[in-house]
C-alpha positions, 0 to 999 in steps of 0.5 A: 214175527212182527208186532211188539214183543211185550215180554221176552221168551223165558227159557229155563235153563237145567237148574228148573224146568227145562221148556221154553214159556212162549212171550206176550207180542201186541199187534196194534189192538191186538194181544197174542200169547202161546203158552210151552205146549203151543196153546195160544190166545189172541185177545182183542184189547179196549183203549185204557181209557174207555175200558168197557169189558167187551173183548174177543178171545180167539183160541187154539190148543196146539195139536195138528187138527185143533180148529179155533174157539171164539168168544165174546166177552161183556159187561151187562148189569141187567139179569139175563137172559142176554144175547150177544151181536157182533156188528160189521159195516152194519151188517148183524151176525146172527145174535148168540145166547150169552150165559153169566160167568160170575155175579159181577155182571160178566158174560160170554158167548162162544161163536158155533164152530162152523162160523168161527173161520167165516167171522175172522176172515171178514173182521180182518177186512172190516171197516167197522165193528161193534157188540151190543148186549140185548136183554129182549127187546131193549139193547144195550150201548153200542160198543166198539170192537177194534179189529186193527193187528187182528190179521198180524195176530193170527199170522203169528199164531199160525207161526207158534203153532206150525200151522204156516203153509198147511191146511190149518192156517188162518192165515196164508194156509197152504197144502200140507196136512194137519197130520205133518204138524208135530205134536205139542210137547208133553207138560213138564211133571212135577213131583210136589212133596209131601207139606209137613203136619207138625204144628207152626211155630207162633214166633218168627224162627231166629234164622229167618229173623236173621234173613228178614233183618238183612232185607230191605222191606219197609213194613213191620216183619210182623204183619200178616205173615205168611207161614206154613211147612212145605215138607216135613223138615222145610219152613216158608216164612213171608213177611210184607215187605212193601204196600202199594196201592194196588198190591202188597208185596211178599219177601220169601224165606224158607228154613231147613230144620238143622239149618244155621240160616234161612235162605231167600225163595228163589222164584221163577216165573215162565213167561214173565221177564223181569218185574220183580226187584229180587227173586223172593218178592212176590206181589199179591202172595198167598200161601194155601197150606191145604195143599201146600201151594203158593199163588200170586196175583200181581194187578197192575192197577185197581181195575184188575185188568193187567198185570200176572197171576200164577201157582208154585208148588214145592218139590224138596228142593226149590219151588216151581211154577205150575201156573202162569199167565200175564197181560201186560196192557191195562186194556179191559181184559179181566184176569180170568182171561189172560193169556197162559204163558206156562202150565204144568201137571203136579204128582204127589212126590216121596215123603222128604227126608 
């Protein structure tokens, strides 16, 4: 596979989950992620410096006669309605409804099925492209949209899914059929436990205090802890380890009652290779105690548009990624948008004893 693999593959080996999380390759102006059931994303990316939140996503689930999904993605903060033009060599592609996705002046429009193929072929030869957000008759800035690496993308696309050679390629296609392609592997399963109901201590248990003693974190273990019971015998307890100007990072303890010492959280991100200096820090932690599932949002700068978001659930013995996705490149793309590298299915376990 060509292009610069941004984050290398994560397999997990027989100690978590079992399945291979797909990586992140960059193809020029062009961003390709696969997840661990063959569902890939190719995302077009603006220059870091001139972010503008136009970008094109390109879609496909894995299974054998899935066709692809195109979206356009802008910023426009004018009140709608709006409309939507994909400009190439000054030639109009006929204009799409746009519909809001937030309050914050985000929106999208999905390209009809039937002019999804016609669009990628002629973006990959294309000289030229831009978007326009039209509100009636008054138009919005011309922006560009950046078509280089989009053909090596979809290649490697076709390539994760199975799809090379067969009557489903985007690229190269050729005579097999879509039912020769195997079919995606199943969600891995996990049994979450059952969080505990009795009452939180109000002060930090002595054997995490131990265990927060002994880390090198630079905040006060006091400052917005995060605490709540992950079964009914198992303790998670966060302190703020380090404040930057964008994240806050997360030190991780849990503590089994009859336990003489707490134990760091041991975290696996699927997809994500490196990026955290031990495998209990975790940037942008919360604890949600409803149900009972840790998530983090690591932003790489102030923007929002890089960095790694995902959820863990508890499952009596570790926690385990339900979750994940990642954009490496600070180039526009908003996290709602990030390319999945790993997704699992959650079922209620056994009470833990």
């Amino acid at each position: 596979m060509s292009g610069r693999r941004l984050l290398a593959l994560c397999v997990l080996g027989a100690s978590s989950q079992g399945v291979a999380a797909q990586s992140l390759d960059a193809f020029q102006d062009w961003l390709l992620g696969c997840d661990n059931r063959r569902a890939c994303t190719a995302i077009s990316l603006e220059p870091s410096s001139d972010v503008t939140g136009v970008h094109l996503s390109v879609a496909r689930s894995g299974e054998g006669a899935a066709e692809p999904v195109l979206r356009v993605r802008a910023y426009d903060g004018r009140r709608g309605p709006w409309r939507i033009r994909l400009t190439l060599d000054g030639s109009a592609w006929p204009d799409l409804d746009a519909t809001a996705r937030d309050g914050t002046g985000e929106i999208e429009a999905a390209l009809p099925a039937e002019r999804v193929r016609p669009l990628l072929a002629a973006l990959r030869d294309v000289g030229r492209a831009s978007v326009t957000v039209l509100k009636g008759a008054e138009a919005g800035p011309e922006v560009p949209l950046r078509s280089r690496g989009l053909a090596a993308a979809l290649r490697a696309m076709d390539q994760a899914q199975g799809r090379s050679g067969t009557v489903t390629a985007l690229v190269q296609p050729g005579p097999r059929p879509a039912a020769s392609l195997p079919a995606p592997p199943p969600l891995p399963v996990i049994a979450q436990a059952r969080a505990g109901t009795a009452p939180l201590p109000e002060r930090m248990p002595v054997p995490i205090a131990r265990a927060v003693a002994a880390a090198d974190c630079d905040e006060p273990p006091d400052t917005n802890p995060i605490r709540g019971w992950l079964d009914e015998r198992t303790l998670l307890w966060g302190v703020l380890c380090t404040r930057g100007a964008t994240r806050e990072t997360f030190a991780l303890f849990s503590h089994r009652k009859g336990d003489a010492a707490a134990r760091p959280v041991a975290l696996v991100t699927p997809g994500v290779a490196g990026g955290r200096e031990a495998p209990n820090l975790l940037a942008g932690a919360a604890f949600d105690a409803r149900t009972a599932t840790l998530s983090f949002h690591d932003a790489g700068r102030s923007s929002g548009d890089c960095g790694s978001l995902g959820r863990f659930v508890w499952d009596g013995a570790r926690f385990r990624a339900v979750h994940v996705s990642a954009m490496p490149d600070c180039r526009g793309v908003s996290s709602a948008d990030w390319p999945v590298t790993w997704r699992a299915a959650v079922r209620a376990g056994p009470p833990t004893r």
